[in-house]
C-alpha positions as CSV (number, residue, x, y, z in Angstrom):
1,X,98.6,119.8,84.7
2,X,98.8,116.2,83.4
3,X,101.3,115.1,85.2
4,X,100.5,117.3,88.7
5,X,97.1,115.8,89.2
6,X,98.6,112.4,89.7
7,X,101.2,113.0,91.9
8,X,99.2,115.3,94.1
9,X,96.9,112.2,94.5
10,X,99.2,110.0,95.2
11,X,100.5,112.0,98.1
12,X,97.5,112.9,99.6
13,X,96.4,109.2,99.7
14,X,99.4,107.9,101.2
15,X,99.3,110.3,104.0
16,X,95.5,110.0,104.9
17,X,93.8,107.5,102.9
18,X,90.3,106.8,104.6
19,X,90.1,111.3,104.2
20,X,91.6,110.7,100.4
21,X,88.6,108.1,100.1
22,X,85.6,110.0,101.3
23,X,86.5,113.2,100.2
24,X,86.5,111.4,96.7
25,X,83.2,109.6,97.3
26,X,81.4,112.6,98.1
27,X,82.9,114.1,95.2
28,X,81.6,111.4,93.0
29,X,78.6,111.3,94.6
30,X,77.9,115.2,94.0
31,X,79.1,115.0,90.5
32,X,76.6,112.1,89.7
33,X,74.0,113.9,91.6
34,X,74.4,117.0,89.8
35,X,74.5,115.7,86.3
36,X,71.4,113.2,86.8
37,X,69.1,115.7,89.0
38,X,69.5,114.1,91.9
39,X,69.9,116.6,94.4
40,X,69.7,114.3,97.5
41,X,72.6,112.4,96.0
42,X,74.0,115.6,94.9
43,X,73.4,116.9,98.6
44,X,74.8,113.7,100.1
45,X,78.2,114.0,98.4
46,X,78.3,117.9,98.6
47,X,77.6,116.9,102.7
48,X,80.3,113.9,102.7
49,X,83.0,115.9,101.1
50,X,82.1,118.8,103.2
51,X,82.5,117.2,106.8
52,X,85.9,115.0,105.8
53,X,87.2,118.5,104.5
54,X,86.2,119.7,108.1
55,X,87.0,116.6,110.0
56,X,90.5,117.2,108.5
57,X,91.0,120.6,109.4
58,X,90.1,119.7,112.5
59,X,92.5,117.5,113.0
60,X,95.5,119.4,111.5
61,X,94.1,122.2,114.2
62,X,94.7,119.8,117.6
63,X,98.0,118.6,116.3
64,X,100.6,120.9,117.8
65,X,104.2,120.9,116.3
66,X,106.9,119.9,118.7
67,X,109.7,122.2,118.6
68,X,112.7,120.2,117.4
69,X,116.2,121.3,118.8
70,X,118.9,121.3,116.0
71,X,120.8,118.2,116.2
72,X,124.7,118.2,115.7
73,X,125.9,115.2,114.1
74,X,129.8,114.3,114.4
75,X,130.9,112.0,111.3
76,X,134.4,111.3,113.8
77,X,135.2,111.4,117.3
78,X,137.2,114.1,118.3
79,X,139.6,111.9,119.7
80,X,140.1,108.2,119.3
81,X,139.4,106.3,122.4
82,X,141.6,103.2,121.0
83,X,145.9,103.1,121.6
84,X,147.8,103.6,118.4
85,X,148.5,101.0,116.7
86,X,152.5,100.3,116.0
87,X,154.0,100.6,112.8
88,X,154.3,97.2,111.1
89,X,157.9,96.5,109.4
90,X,158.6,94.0,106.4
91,X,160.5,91.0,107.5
92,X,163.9,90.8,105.2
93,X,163.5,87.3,105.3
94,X,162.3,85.3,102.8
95,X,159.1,83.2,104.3
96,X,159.2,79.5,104.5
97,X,158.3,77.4,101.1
């Protein structure tokens, strides 16, 4: 669990930071307030927490997925569009000094 905790934070505040943020204000917040006897402050982050967690599913509801069409990627044409190139022959003689 040690090592789970972390990453799943890390992801979650690289893809939505400001929800990652209040989300763990209000659960601050409610954790302070419960331990103290506060119960506004405890109501406060229990409320904070509660509308990002909404907010978010909100937004995850008007986002619609776009179907994607399978794309075919070709590493090589199928055909080369330059000529051939000619065959190259070594020269018998011996090159100038």
């Amino acid at each position: 669990m040690n090592a789970v905790l972390p990453r799943f934070l890390k992801s979650a505040y690289r893809k939505e930071p400001v929800i990652s943020v209040l989300i763990t204000i209000g659960v601050v917040d409610a954790l302070i307030g419960g331990f103290d006897d506060k119960w506004s402050l405890f109501a406060f982050g229990l409320g904070t927490a509660g509308m990002t967690l909404l907010f978010k599913f909100w937004r995850s509801q008007q986002r619609r997925p776009i179907p994607e069409e399978p794309v075919v990627q070709h590493y090589l044409p199928s055909h080369s569009s330059n000529p051939t190139l000619p065959m190259l022959t070594i020269s018998k003689k011996k090159p100038p000094q």
